[in-house]
C-alpha positions, 0 to 999 in steps of 0.5 A, a space after each residue: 480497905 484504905 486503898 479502896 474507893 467507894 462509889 455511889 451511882 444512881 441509876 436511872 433507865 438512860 443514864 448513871 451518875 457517878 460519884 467517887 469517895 475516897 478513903 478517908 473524910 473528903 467529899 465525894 467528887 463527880 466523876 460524870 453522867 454516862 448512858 445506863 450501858 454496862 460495858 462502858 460502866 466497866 470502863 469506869 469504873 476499872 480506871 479507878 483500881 479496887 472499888 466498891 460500889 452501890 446504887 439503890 433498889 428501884 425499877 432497873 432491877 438487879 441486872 447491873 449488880 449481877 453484871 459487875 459482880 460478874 465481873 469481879 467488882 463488889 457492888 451492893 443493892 440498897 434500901 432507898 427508904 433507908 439512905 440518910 437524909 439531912 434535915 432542910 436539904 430539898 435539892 435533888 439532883 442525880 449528881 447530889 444522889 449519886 455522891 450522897 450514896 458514896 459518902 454513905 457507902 463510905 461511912 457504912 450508913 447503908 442498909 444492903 438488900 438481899 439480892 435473889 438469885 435469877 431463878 428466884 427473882 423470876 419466880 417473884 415476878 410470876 407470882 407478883 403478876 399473878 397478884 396484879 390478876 387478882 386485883 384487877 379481878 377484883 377491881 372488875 367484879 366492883 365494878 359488875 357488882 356495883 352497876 346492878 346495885 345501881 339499878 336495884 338489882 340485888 343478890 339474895 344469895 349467900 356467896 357472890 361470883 359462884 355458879 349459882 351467881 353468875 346464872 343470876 346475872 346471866 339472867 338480868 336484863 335491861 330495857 334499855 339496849 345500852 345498860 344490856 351492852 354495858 353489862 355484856 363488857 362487864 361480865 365478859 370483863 371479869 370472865 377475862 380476869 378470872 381466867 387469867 388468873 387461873 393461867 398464872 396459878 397453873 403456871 406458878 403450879 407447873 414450875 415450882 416443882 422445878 424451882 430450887 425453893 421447892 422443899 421450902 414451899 412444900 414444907 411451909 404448906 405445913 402451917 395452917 393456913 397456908 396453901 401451895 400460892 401463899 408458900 410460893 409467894 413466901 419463899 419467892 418473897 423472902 429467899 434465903 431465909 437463913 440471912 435472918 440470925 433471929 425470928 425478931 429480926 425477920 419479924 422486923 423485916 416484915 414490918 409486923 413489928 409495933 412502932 414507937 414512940 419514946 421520950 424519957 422514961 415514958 414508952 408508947 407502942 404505935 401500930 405495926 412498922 409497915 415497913 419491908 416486903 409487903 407482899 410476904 406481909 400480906 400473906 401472914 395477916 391473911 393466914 393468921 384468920 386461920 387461927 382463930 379456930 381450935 387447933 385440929 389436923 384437917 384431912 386439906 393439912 394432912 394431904 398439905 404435909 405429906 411427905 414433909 420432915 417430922 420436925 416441920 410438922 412438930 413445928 407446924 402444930 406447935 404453931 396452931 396451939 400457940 397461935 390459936 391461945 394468942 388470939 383467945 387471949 387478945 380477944 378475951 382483953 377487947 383487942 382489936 380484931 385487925 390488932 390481934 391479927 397482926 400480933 398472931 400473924 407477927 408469930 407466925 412469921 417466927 414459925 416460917 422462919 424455924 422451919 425454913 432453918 430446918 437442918 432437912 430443908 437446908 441439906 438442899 
């Protein structure tokens, strides 16, 4: 690579930096700012022959990546939380970011990120918009709840937001006309959001059969705990699981790894990194509360792996056995409950990663 030319650009919605590397241990040097237009990046960056480029993830999307490799020219998406960063420099200008990025580029000191493919990464939008739903559902149900509670109007019954529970609150009324009008927005707000969280999981419901990570979605459903929308998200969230060499390095990813804190001879583990998809995160910690309970095929995972590989569901029950003695055996020693949670959710993040390298699945 001596007659390569590396180059950082940071990317923002009006405008591209553009900084140059050359070959060897110079500074990097300023090419200029130019509008974010792709064609006249192009432009550009042919003047300066063979080049490899790269501009960190954020909220321009993957669209400029695609569009120069496209057009032949190598360019990689990288971790922002991972670009180095000197000590005491808190200048921060486009420019000093743009040539940071290629003196890093340069120096191989850059984390890439995986980049989905179109119909992958429209997926991860959907199922992200159906997320934004349910929080904003639960954000208007706290705040319906939360208004009677104020005014000593309690709920006796077992299960909130039911049939049964909304007859009751259909039934409250308030002697002053305005409360009655505030309750009236707050019920018909979250009607709004129940719905529309219903519209996105029967969208997500239609589409997946067409999606090319079907196999994956339907074989995950094996494991316990995880239905048809948290196998979505999972295969949305993490692509191409085969880029993982190891269970450890996915683990990693997810950031359910512990963190640490080390000096000399003495070793001190902190809580779980938190660190890469937290989505996908998100989903494991949520199915791991599955395991807590003997291992057993319910008739919902008996229909759930219908038609999947045998091996999947060796793997599948394999996981129930090993996840439920886990969290027995944390629980036995006093751990934490949300502690143990991580830990079992960590393992069952290695039994994601076996069957996504399923030889069945990756005949597909």
């Amino acid at each position: 690579m001596e007659n390569v030319r590396f180059v950082g650009l940071d990317v923002h919605a009006d405008s591209i930096a553009i900084a140059v590397a050359e070959p060897g241990r110079g500074e990097p040097g300023q090419l200029a700012v130019i509008a974010n237009d792709t064609a006249l990046l192009l432009k550009r960056l042919r003047r300066l022959g063979q080049v490899k480029c790269c501009y960190e993830a954020g909220p321009t999307g993957f669209g400029l990546q695609r569009a120069l490799t496209a057009e032949g020219i190598d360019c990689v998406v990288v971790a922002p939380s991972l670009v180095p960063t000197r000590s005491g420099d808190h200048v921060k200008t486009d420019r000093r970011d743009a040539a940071r990025l290629a003196r890093f580029l340069r120096s191989g000191d850059l984390t890439e990120i995986y980049v989905p493919d179109v119909a992958t990464e429209a997926m991860r939008d959907l199922e992200r918009a159906r997320e934004d739903a349910k929080k904003a559902q639960t954000v208007a149900r706290h705040q319906l709840g939360k208004f009677l509670l104020r005014h000593g109007r309690r709920y006796d019954g077992k299960t909130a937001w039911t049939v049964k529970h909304f007859k009751w609150i259909h039934a409250q009324h308030f002697e002053q006309e305005a409360q009655n009008r505030v309750l009236e927005d707050y019920v018909r707000t979250v009607q709004d959001q129940t719905e529309r969280v219903d519209r996105l999981t029967k969208r997500i419901l239609e589409l997946v059969e067409t999606w090319s990570l079907r196999p994956l979605v339907k074989a995950l459903q094996a494991l316990r705990g995880i239905r048809v929308i948290s196998a979505v998200v999972l295969a949305a969230e993490l692509g191409d699981l085969t880029r993982f060499e190891s269970a450890p390095k996915l683990m990693g990813y997810l950031g359910l790894v512990p963190s640490e804190h080390s000096s000399g001879e003495g070793r001190k583990l902190g809580r779980i990194t938190r660190a890469g998809n937290g989505h996908a995160r998100r989903i494991l910690v949520e199915a791991a509360w599955a395991y807590r309970f003997r291992p057993r095929q319910s008739r919902a995972i008996i229909l759930r792996s219908a038609g999947v590989p045998q091996e999947v569901r060796r793997i599948a029950w394999r996981a129930q056995e090993r996840l439920c003695a886990k969290y027995q055996k944390l629980t036995a020693r006093g751990k934490n409950k949300n502690k143990t949670m991580a830990a079992v959710a960590r393992e069952l993040a290695g039994f994601v990663w076996a069957i996504a390298r399923e030889p069945t699945l990756l005949a597909h």
